[in-house]
C-alpha positions as CSV (number, residue, x, y, z in Angstrom):
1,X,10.6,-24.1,38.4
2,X,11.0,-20.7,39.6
3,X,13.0,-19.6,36.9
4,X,10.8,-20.7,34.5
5,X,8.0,-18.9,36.4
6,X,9.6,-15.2,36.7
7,X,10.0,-15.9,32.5
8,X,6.4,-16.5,32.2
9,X,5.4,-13.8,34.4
10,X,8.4,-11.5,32.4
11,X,7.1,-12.4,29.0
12,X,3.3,-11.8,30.2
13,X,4.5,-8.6,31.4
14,X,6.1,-7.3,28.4
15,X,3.5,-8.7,26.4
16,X,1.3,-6.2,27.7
17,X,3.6,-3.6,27.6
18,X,4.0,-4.4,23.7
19,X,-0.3,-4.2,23.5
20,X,-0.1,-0.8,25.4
21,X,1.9,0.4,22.7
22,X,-0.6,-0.1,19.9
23,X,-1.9,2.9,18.9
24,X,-5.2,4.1,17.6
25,X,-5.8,5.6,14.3
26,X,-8.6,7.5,12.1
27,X,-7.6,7.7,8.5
28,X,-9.1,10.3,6.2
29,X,-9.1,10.6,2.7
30,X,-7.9,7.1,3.0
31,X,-8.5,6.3,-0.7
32,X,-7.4,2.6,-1.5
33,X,-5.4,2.1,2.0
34,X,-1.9,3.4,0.6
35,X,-0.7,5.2,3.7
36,X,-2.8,2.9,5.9
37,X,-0.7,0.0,4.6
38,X,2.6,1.7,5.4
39,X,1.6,2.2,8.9
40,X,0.1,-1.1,9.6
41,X,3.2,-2.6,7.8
42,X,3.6,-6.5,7.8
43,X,3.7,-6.7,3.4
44,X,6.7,-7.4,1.1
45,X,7.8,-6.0,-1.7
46,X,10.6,-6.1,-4.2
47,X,11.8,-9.3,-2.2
48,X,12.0,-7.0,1.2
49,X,9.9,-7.1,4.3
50,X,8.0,-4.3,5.9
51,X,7.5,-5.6,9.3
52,X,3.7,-5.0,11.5
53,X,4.0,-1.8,13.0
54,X,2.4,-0.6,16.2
55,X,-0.4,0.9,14.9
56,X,-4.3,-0.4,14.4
57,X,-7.4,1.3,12.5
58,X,-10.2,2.4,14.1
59,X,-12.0,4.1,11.6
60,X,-11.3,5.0,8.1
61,X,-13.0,7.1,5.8
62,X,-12.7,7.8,1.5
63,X,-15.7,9.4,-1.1
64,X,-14.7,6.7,-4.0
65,X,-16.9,3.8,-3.7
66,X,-14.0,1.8,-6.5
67,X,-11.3,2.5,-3.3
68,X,-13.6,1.8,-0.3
69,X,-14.4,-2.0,-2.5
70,X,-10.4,-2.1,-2.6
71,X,-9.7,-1.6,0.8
72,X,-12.4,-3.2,2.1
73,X,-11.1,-6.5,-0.3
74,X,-7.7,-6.1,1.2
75,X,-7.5,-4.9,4.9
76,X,-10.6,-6.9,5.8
77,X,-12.4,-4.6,7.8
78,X,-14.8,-1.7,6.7
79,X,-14.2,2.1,5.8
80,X,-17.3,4.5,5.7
81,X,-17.6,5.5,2.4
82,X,-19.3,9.2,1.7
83,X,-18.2,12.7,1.3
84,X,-16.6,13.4,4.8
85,X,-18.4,17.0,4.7
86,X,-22.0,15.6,5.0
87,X,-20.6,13.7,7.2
88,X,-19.4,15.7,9.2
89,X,-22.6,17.9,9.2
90,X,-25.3,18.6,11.4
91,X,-27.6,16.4,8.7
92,X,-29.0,13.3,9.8
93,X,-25.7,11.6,8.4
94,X,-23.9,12.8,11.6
95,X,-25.3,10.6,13.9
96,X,-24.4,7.7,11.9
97,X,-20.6,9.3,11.8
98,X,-21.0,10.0,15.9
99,X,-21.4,6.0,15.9
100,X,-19.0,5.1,13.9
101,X,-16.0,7.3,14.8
102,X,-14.4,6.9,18.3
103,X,-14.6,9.6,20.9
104,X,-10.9,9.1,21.0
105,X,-7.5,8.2,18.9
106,X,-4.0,8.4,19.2
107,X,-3.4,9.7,15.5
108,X,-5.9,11.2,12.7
109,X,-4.1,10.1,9.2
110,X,-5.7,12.4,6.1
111,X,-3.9,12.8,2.8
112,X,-6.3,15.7,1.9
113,X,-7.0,15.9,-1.7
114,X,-4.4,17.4,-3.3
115,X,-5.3,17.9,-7.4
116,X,-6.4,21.4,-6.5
117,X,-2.8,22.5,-5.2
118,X,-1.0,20.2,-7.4
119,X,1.5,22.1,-10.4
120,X,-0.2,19.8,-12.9
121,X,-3.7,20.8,-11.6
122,X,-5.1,23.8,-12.3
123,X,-3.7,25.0,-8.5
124,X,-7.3,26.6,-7.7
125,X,-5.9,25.8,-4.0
126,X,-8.3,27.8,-1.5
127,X,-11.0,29.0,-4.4
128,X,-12.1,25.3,-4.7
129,X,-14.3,22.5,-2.3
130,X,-11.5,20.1,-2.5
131,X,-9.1,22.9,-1.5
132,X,-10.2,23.3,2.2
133,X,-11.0,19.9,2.9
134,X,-8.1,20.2,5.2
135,X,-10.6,21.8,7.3
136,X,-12.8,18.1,8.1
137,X,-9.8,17.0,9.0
138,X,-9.6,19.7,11.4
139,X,-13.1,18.8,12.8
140,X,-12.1,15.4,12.7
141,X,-8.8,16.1,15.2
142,X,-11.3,18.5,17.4
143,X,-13.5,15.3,18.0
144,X,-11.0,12.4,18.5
145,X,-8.2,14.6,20.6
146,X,-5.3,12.8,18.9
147,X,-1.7,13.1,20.3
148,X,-0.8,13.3,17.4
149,X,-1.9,13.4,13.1
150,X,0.5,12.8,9.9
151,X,-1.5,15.3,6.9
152,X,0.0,14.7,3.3
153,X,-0.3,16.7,0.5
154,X,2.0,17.5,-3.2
155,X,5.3,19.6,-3.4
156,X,2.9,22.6,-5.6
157,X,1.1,23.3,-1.9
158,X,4.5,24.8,-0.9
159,X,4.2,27.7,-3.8
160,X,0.6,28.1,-4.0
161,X,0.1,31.7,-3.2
162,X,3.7,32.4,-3.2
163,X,3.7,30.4,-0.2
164,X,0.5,31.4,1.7
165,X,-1.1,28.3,1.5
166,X,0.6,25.8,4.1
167,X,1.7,29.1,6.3
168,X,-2.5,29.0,5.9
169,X,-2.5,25.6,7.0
170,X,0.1,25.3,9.1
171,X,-1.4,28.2,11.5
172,X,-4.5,26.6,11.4
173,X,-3.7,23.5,12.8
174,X,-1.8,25.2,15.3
175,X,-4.8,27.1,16.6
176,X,-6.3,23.2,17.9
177,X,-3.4,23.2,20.2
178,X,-0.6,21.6,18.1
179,X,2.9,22.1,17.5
180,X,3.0,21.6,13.6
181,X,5.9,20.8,11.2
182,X,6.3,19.9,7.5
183,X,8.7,18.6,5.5
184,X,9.2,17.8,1.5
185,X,10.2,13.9,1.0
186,X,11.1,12.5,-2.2
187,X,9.8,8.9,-2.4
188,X,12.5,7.4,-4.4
189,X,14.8,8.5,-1.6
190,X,12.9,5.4,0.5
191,X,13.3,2.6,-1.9
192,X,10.3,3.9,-4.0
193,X,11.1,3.4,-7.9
194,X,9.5,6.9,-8.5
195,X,10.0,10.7,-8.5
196,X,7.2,11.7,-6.4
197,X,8.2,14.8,-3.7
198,X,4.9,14.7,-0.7
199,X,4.6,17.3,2.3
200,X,4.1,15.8,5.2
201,X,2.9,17.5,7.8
202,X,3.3,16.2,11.7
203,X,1.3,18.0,14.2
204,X,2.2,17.2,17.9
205,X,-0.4,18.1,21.1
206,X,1.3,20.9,22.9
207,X,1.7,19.4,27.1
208,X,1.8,15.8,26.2
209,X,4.6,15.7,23.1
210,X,7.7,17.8,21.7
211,X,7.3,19.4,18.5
212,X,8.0,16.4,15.6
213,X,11.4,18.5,14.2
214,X,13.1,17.9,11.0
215,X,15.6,15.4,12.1
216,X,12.7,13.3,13.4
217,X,11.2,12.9,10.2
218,X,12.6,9.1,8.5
219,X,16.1,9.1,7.5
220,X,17.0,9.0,3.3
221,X,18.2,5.6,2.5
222,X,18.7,6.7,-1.0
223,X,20.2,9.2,-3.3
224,X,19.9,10.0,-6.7
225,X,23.1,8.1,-7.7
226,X,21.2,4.9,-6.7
227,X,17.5,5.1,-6.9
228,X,15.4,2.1,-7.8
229,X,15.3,1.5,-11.8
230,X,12.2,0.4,-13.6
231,X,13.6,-2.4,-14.8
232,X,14.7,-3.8,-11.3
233,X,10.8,-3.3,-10.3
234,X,9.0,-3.8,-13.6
235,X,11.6,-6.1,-15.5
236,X,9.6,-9.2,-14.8
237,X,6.1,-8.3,-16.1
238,X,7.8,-6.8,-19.3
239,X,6.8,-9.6,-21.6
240,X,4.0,-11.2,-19.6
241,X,0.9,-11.5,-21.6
242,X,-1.9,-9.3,-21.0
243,X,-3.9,-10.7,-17.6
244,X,-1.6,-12.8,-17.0
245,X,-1.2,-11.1,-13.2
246,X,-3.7,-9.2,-11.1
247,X,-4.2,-5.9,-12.4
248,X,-1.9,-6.6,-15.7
249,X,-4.3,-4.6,-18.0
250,X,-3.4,-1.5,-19.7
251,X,-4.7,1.4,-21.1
252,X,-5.3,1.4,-25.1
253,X,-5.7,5.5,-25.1
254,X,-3.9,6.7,-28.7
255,X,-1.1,8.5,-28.0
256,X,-1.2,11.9,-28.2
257,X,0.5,15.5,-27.5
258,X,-1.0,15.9,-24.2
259,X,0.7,14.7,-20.5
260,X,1.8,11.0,-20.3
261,X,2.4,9.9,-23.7
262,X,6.1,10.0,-23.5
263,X,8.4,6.1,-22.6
264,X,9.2,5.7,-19.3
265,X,13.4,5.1,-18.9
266,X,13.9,1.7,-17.9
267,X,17.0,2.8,-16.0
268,X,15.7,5.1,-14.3
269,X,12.7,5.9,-11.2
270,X,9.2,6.3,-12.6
271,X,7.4,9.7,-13.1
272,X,4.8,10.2,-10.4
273,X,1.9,8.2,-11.2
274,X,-0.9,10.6,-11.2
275,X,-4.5,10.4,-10.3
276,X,-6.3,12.0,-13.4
277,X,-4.6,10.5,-17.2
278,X,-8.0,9.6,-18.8
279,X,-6.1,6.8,-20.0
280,X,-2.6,8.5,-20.7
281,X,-0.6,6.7,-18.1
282,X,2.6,6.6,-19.5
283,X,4.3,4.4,-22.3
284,X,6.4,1.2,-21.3
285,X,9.5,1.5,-21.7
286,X,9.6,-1.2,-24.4
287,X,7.4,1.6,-26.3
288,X,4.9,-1.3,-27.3
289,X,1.9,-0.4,-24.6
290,X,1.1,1.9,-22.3
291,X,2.1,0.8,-18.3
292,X,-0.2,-1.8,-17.0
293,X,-2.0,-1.0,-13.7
294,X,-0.1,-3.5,-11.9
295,X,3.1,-1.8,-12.8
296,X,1.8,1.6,-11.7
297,X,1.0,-0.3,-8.8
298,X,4.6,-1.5,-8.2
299,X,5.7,1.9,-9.1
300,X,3.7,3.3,-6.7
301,X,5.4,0.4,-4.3
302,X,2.1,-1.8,-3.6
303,X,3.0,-5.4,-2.8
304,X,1.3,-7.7,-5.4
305,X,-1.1,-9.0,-3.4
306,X,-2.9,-5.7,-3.4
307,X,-5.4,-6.3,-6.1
308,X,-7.7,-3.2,-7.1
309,X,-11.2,-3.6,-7.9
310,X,-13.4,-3.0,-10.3
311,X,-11.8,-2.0,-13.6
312,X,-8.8,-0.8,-15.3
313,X,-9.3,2.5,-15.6
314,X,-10.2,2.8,-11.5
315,X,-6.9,1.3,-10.5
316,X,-5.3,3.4,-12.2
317,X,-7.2,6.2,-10.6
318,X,-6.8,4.5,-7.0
319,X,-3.0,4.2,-7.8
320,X,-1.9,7.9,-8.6
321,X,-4.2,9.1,-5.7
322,X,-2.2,7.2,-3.1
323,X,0.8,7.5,-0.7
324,X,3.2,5.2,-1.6
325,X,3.2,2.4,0.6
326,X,7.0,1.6,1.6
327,X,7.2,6.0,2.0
328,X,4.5,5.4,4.4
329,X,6.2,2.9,6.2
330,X,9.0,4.8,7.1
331,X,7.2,7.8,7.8
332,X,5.1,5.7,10.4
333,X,8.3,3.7,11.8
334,X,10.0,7.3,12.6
335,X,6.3,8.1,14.0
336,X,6.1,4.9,16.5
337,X,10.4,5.8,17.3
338,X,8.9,9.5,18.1
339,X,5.7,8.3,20.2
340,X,7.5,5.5,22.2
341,X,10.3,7.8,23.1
342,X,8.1,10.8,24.0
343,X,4.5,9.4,25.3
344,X,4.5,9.0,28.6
């Protein structure tokens, strides 16, 4: 009887230590959930499992009223949709904001928009709004005192202004007390069937946690030689009749001469699904249609279950603008590794 005792009290114990463990996040820029998914984990796709990972969401935050519907839909909980900058002002928004966002995380999440330093943008990069939004999230770390945030951004930030821009960034996080790293990871090195390079920047709070170096960042499972085809992740929607699966509607846009209209190779990744097409996603590889949104979505390594709301043309938009889920998941796996080895 006593054995079985100590086993209760044992498993009680380390059930608690499992609940300390959970840590807190604020996501911003969180569009339709993308890297919120791949932190929270516990989805499937392409017949694998992404197991729960120790992280919950405290408070999320996007502008697009289509993506806050979507996430809402899917994760179940709400996301204050607005413009974080009003927000974040002294307007009479703020106090709603002071309500809503904890006086304290473990991790701010913000994929920042990115158009503006992006090499098919027009890379206005500092010179626009949407270029120093990287700033609210800098507020947004002042107010929370995270241990820890995870910032993501495209591969053109690391030539805009000959290089200026994340040494910009980089020192600017710093100044909030951070030790702050980046590195350039190609999604289709993680099981993602798509050539799409992110920075990811990891900033650490100096006293409390080493500095997040290179070798801490996930491991490559992948290489070039054996990336994800289309056809492995596509194949079966191929000859599926239009709506006959959530989000299996695509784009009738004419082809044209402008970006998109070439046919995808359906032995090879996907290009990177982009946020702005105006309806020139790219052409199946069956050069019948264009892709559907639900195979952007499975490009972009959302499980099926993820369905985007309202319309065509949004998911599409919700799509390109996100951080691929099963990238995400590995990022925050090498994240919890870091924090439950470091965190006192």
């Amino acid at each position: 009887m006593k054995i079985i005792n100590n086993m209760a009290i044992s498993k009680t114990v380390n059930t608690k230590k499992e609940q300390k463990k959970k840590y807190k996040i604020a996501s911003l820029f969180a569009g339709c959930g993308g890297l919120d998914l791949g932190f929270r984990g516990g989805f499937d796709y392409l017949g694998k499992k992404y197991a729960k990972r120790n992280f919950e969401m405290e408070w999320s935050n996007d502008i697009d009223s289509p993506s806050c519907e979507t996430y809402r839909k899917y994760f179940g909980h709400d996301i204050v949709c607005g413009d974080i900058r009003d927000i974040l002002s002294e307007k009479g928004t703020k106090k709603l904001f002071d309500k809503q966002l904890p006086q304290k995380v473990d991790i701010v999440l913000g994929g920042f928009p990115c158009q503006d330093f992006s090499h098919a943008g027009k890379r206005k990069g500092f010179e626009s709004k949407r270029g120093i939004l990287y700033q609210s999230m800098m507020e947004v770390i002042k107010r929370t005192k995270p241990v820890l945030f995870v910032a993501e951004n495209v591969k053109g930030l690391l030539t805009m202004n000959k290089g200026e821009a994340i040494d910009t960034i980089v020192k600017d996080f710093a100044t909030l007390g951070y030790n702050v790293n980046f590195k350039l990871l190609h999604a289709a090195n993680y099981g993602v069937p798509q050539t799409r390079e992110r920075v990811i920047i990891v900033g650490t709070i100096k006293g409390k946690l080493p500095k997040f170096e290179n070798e801490d960042y996930p491991k490559e499972l992948f290489s070039k030689e054996n990336w994800i085809p289309l056809k492995k992740a596509i194949g079966d929607l191929e000859k599926l009749e239009e709506g006959g699966f959530d989000n299996h509607f695509w784009s009738k846009a004419k082809k044209n001469n402008g970006q998109g209209n070439n046919i995808v190779s359906a032995l090879k990744p996907g290009p990177t699904m982009r946020t702005e097409h105006h309806g020139n996603i790219e052409y199946h590889y069956n050069g019948k249609r264009r892709l559907s949104a639900r195979e952007a979505a499975r490009i972009q390594s959302f499980p099926d279950d993820f369905i985007f709301f309202p319309s065509t043309s949004s998911a599409y938009k919700q799509v390109g603008n996100a951080v691929p889920p099963v990238m995400a998941w590995h990022i925050a796996t090498a994240i919890q590794k870091f924090l439950d080895k470091n965190l006192k």
